[in-house]
C-alpha positions in Angstrom: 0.0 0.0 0.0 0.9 3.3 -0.9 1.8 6.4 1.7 -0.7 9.5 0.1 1.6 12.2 -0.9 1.0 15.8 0.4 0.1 19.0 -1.8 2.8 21.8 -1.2 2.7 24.4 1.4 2.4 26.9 -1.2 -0.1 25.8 -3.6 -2.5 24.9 -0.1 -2.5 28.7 1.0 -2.6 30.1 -2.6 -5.7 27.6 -2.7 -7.1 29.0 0.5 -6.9 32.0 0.0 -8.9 31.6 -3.7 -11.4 29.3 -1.5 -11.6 32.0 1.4 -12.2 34.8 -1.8 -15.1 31.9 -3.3 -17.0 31.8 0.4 -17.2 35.6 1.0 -18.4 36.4 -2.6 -20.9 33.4 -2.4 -22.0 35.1 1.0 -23.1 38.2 -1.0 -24.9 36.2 -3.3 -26.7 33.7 -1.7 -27.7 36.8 0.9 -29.4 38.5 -1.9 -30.8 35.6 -3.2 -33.6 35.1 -0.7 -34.7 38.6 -1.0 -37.8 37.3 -3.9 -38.7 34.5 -1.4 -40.3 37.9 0.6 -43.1 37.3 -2.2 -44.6 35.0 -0.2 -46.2 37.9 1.7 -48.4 38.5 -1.8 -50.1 35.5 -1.3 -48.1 32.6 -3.2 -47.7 29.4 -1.4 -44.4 28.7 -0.3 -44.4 25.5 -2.9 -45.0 27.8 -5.8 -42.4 30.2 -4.6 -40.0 27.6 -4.6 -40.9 25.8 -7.6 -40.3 28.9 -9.2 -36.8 29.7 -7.6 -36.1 26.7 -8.7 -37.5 26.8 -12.6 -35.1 29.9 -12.7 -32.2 27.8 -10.8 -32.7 25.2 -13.6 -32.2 27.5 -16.5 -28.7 29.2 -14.5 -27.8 25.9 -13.8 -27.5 24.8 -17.9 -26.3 28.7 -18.5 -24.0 29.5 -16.4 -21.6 26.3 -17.2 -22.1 26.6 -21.0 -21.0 30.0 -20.7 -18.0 29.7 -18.5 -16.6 26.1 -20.3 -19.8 25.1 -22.9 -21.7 22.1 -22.8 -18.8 19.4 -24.1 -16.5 20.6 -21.0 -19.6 19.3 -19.1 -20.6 16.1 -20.6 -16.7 15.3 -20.7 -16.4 15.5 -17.2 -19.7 13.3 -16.6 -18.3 10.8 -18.9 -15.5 10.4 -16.7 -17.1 9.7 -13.7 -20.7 8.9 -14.2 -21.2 7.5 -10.7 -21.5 10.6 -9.6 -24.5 11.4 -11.0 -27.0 9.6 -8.4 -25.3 11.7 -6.1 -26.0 14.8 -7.9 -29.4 14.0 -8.1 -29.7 13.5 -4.3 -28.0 16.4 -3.3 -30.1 18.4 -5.9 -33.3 16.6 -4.1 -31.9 17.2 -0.7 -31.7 21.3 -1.5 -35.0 21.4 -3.1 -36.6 20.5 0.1 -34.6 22.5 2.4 -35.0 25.8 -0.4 -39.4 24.8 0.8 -38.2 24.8 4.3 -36.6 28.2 4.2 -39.9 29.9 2.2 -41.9 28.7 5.4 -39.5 29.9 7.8 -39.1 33.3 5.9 -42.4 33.4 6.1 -43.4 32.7 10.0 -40.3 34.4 10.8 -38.6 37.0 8.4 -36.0 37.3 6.4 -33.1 38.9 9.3 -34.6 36.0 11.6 -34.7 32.9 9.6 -31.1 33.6 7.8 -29.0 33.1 11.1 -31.2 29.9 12.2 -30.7 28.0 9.4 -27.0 29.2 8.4 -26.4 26.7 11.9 -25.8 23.8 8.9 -22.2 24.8 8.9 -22.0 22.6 12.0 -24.2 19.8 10.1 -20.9 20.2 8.0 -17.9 20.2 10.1 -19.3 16.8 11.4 -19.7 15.1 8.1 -16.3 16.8 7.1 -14.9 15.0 9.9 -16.3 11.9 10.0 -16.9 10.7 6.5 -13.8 12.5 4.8 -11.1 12.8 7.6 -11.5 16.9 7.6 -9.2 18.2 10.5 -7.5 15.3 11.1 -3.9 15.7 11.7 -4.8 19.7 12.1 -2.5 21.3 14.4 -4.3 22.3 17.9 -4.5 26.3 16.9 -7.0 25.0 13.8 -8.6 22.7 16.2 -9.0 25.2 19.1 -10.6 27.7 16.1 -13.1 25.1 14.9 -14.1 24.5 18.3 -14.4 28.0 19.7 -16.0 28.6 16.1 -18.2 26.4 16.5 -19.3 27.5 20.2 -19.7 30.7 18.8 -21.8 29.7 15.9 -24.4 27.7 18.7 -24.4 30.4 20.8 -25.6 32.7 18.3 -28.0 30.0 17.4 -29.9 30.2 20.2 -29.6 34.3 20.6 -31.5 34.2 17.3 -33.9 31.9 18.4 -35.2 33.0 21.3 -34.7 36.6 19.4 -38.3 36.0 17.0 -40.5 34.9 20.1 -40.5 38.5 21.5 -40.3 39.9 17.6 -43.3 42.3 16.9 -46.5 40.9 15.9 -45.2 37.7 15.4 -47.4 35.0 17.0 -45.4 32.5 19.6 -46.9 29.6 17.2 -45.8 30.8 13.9 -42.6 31.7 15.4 -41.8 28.3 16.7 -43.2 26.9 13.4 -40.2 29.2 11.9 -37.8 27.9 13.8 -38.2 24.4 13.0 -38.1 24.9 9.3 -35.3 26.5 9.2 -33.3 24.0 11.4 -34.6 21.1 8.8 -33.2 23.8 6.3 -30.4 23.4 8.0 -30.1 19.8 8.4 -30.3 19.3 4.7 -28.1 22.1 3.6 -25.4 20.5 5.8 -25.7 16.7 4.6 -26.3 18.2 0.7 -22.3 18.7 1.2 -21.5 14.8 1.2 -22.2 14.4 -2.7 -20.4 17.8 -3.1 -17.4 17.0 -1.3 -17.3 13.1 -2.6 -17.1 14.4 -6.3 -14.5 17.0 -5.8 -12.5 14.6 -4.2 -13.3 12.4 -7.4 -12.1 15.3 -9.8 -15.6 16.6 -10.8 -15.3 20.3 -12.0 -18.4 22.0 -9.3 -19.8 23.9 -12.4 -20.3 20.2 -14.4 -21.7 18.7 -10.8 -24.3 21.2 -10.3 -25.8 21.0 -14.2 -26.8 17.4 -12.7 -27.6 18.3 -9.7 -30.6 20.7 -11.1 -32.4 17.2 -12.3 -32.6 16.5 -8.4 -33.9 20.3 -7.8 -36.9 20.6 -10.6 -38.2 16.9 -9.9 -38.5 16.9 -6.4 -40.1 20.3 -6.8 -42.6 19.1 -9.3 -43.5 16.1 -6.7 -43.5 18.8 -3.9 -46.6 20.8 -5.8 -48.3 17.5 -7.2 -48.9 16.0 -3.4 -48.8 18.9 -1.3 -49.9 21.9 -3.6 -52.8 21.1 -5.3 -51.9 18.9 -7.8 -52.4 19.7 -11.1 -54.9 22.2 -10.0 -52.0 24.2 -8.1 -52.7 28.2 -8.8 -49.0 28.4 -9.5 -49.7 26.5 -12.9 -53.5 28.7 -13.4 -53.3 31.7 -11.5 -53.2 34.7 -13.4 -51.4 36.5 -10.1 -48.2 34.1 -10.8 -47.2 35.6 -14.1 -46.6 38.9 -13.2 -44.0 37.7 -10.4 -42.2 34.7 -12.3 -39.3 37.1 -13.2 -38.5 37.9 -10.0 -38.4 34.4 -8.4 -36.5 33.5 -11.6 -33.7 36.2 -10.7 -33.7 34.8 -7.2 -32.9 31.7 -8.4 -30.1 32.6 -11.1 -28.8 34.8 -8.0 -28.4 32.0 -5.9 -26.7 29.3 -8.4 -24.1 32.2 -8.7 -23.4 32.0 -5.2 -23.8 28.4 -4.7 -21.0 28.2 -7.7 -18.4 30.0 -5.9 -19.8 28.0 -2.7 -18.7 25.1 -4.3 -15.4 26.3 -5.3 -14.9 27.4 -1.7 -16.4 24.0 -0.3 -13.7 22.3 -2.9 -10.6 24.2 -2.0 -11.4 24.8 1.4 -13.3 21.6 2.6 -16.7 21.5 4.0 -15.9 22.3 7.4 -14.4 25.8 6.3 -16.2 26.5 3.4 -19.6 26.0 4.6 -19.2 28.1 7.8 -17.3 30.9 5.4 -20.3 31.1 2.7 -22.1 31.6 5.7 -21.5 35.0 5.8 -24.6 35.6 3.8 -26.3 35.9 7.0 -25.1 39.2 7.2 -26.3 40.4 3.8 -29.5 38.1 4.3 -29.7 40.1 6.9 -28.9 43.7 5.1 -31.7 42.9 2.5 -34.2 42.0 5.6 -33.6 45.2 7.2 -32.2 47.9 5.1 -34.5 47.1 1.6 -37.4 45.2 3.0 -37.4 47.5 6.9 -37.7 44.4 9.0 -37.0 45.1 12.3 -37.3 49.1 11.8 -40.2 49.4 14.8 -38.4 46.6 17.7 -35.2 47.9 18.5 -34.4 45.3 21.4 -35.0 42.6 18.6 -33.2 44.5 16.4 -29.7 45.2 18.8 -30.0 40.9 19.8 -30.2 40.0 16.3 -27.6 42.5 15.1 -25.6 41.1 18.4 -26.1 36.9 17.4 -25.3 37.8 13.7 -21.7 39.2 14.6 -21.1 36.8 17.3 -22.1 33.6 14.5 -20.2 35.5 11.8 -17.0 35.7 14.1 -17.5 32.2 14.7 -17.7 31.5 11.0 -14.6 33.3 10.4 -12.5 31.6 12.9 -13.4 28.3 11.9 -12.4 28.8 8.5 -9.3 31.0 8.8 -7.6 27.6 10.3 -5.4 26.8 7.2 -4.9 23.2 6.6 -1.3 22.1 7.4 0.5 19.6 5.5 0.1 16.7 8.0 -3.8 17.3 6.8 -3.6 17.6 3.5 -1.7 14.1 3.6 -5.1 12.8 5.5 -7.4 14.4 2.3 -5.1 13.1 -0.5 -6.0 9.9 1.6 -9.3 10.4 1.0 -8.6 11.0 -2.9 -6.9 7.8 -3.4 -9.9 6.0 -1.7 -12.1 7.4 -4.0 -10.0 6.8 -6.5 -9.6 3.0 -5.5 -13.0 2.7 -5.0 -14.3 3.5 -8.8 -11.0 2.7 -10.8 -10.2 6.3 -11.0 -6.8 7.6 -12.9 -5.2 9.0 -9.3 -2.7 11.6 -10.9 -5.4 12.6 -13.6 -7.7 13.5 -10.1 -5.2 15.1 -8.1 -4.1 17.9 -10.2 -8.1 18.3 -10.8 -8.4 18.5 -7.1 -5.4 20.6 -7.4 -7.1 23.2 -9.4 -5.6 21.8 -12.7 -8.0 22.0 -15.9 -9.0 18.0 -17.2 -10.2 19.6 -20.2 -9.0 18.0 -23.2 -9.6 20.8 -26.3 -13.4 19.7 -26.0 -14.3 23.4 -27.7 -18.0 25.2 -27.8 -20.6 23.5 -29.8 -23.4 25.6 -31.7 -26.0 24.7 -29.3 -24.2 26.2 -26.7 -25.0 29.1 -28.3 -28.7 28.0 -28.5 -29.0 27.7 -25.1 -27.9 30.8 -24.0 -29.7 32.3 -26.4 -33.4 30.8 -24.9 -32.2 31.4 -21.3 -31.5 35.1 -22.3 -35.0 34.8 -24.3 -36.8 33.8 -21.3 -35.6 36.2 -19.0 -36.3 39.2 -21.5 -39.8 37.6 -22.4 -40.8 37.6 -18.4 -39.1 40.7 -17.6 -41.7 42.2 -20.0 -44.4 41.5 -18.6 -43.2 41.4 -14.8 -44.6 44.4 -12.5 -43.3 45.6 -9.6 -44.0 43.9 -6.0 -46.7 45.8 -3.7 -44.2 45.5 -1.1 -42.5 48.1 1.3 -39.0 48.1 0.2 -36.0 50.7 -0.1 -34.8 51.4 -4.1 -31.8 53.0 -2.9 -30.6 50.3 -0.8 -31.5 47.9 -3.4 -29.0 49.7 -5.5 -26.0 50.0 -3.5 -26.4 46.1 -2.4 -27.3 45.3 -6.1 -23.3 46.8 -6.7 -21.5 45.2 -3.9 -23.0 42.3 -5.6 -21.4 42.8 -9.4 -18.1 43.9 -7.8 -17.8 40.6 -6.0 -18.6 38.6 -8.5 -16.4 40.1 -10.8 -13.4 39.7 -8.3 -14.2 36.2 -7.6 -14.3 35.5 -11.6 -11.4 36.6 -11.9 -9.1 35.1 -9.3 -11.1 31.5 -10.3 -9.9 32.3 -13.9 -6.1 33.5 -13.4 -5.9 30.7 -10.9 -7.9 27.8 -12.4 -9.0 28.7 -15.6 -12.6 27.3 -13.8 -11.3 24.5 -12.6 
């Protein structure tokens, strides 16, 4: 049996640091991406509001990997390891649920309240990191004592959020506890959606070919969602003329959000799930910017407001301590460990999957095809088409804040693009 080598000192903190720059931009992202879920406060069930999310999710999902490597890139990368793909499909089954979860929690709760409460699935990480792919082992005790602590941190402000929405105003004790609960099965989820992630990165899956899969998972389980608990095929959101109007803006949510969950998965890849989940996590505090500054949750409770402001730094601290613990080289020998296993397990090319892990392109000259042209083309289509005939939400909400967030959002996407292409051409 071979001893697993260890990946250099330098290329693991230039790979942090890229993975660190991948968890804050998918913060800002996946933070403004729950903003259209507030639509279920027009009257929309929080099935159609998520079926929706997730019709857009499904067009971003095919989009936004044909435009970044094109369709062939993709199917190439299936083709390599098509074992992977009934994990994809769970994991994309596994979100859909916990995206439903979150509507009802947004809903019973609000948007600054549910964020924090369900963001506790970076714990739901760390444990499968741990246990199922060796995450922290042979980490020195300063990383250990900052996971921990972390992760204290992260509980504590938890439960200061928690208790937080049972004195919130004109919010009823029922509906708040109802809140609660959905957005700690959110949470459970969320945190065990990070297996198949982590399983095909360790496998040398390229994240933006793993999600185009993992959209099958999403739209089905969506579909069956409305069909048994919506109405069937009677559901308003496939007859009522009120849907229409508002299917552009749960489409954007949902193309917002597989930006973010990209560079999640970039982060989750080069940082592991224990650091990248807890990082990305940061889009509490823009959930939480959208909730009060655009939306003016909050405005009229200011204790509420100072102990959610209060649990939201204290779980964002935590957040950042658990994942500024850069792996040593004793623990990258435990996760090129975990490679060969995987690579064992399916008959895997080892060196072919280590400098993918690595950040190394397996692209082989695959090109663009014409219908990767075609398929931008429609998505664009579709957007334009619904755009038209979209209106404006009756719903209180700030324009100017909305503008200055909607520009911290283009910045750090741009940034993030950029390091992922001068360090790993997307890899």
């Amino acid at each position: 049996m071979t001893t697993p080598s260890t990946i250099s000192t330098a290329r693991i903190r230039t790979t942090h640091r890229l993975g660190v720059l991948c968890g804050v931009c998918a913060g800002v992202w996946l933070g403004a991406a729950e903003a259209p879920t507030k639509l279920v406060n027009s009257g929309l069930s929080p099935y159609a509001i998520s079926l929706c999310m997730v019709a857009g999710v499904f067009l971003a999902r095919w989009s936004v990997p044909t435009l970044l490597k094109g369709t062939r890139s993709v199917f190439a990368d299936l083709a390599r390891s098509p074992q992977l793909i009934p994990f994809a499909i769970l994991a994309g089954m596994l979100w859909a649920v916990a995206n439903t979860l979150t509507v009802f929690a947004i809903r019973d709760v609000g948007l600054a309240i549910a964020f924090p409460l369900w963001n506790t699935n970076s714990l739901i990480g760390i444990l499968w990191g741990r246990l199922l792919f060796g995450e922290l082992k042979g980490a020195g005790r300063a990383n250990v004592a900052k996971v921990l602590l972390g992760t204290t941190a992260i509980v504590s402000a938890a439960i200061m959020l928690g208790f937080s929405t049972m004195h919130q105003h004109g919010t009823h004790p029922a509906h708040a506890l109802n809140g609660i609960l959905a957005a700690a099965g959110a949470s459970l989820l969320w945190g065990s959606m990070y297996i198949p992630y982590r399983k095909a990165y360790l496998s040398g899956m390229n994240p933006l070919s793993f999600v185009t899969v993992f959209t099958v998972g999403e739209l089905g389980t969506m579909l069956a969602l409305v069909l048994v608990f919506d109405g069937g095929t009677h559901a308003a959101v496939f007859h009522s003329d009120t849907v229409l109007p508002m299917l552009f803006w749960l489409f954007l949510g949902g193309f917002v959000w597989v930006i973010g969950d990209i560079f999640q998965q970039f982060a989750t890849k080069y940082l592991g799930i224990g650091r990248g989940i807890p990082l990305s996590n940061t889009n509490q505090l823009w959930g939480l910017a959208w909730g009060a500054l655009v939306f003016g949750e909050l405005a009229h409770d200011r204790s509420s407001l100072m102990l959610v402001v209060a649990g939201s730094l204290v779980m964002i601290l935590g957040a950042i301590a658990v994942s500024s613990a850069i792996a040593t080289e004793r623990e990258s020998h435990n996760t090129v460990g975990a490679i060969e296993r995987e690579c064992a397990r399916y008959q895997l090319d080892q060196d072919a999957v280590k400098r993918a892990f690595d950040g190394e392109s397996m692209d082989r000259g695959e090109g663009r095809a014409w219908w990767d042209w075609l398929i931008l083309a429609l998505v664009t289509a579709v957007f334009v088409v619904l755009a038209l005939k979209a209106r404006v939400p009756s719903l209180g909400m700030s324009f100017a804040w909305t503008g200055v967030l909607t520009v911290v959002l283009v910045v750090s996407a741009v940034a993030c693009a950029w390091g992922l292409w001068k360090t790993t051409r997307f890899s």
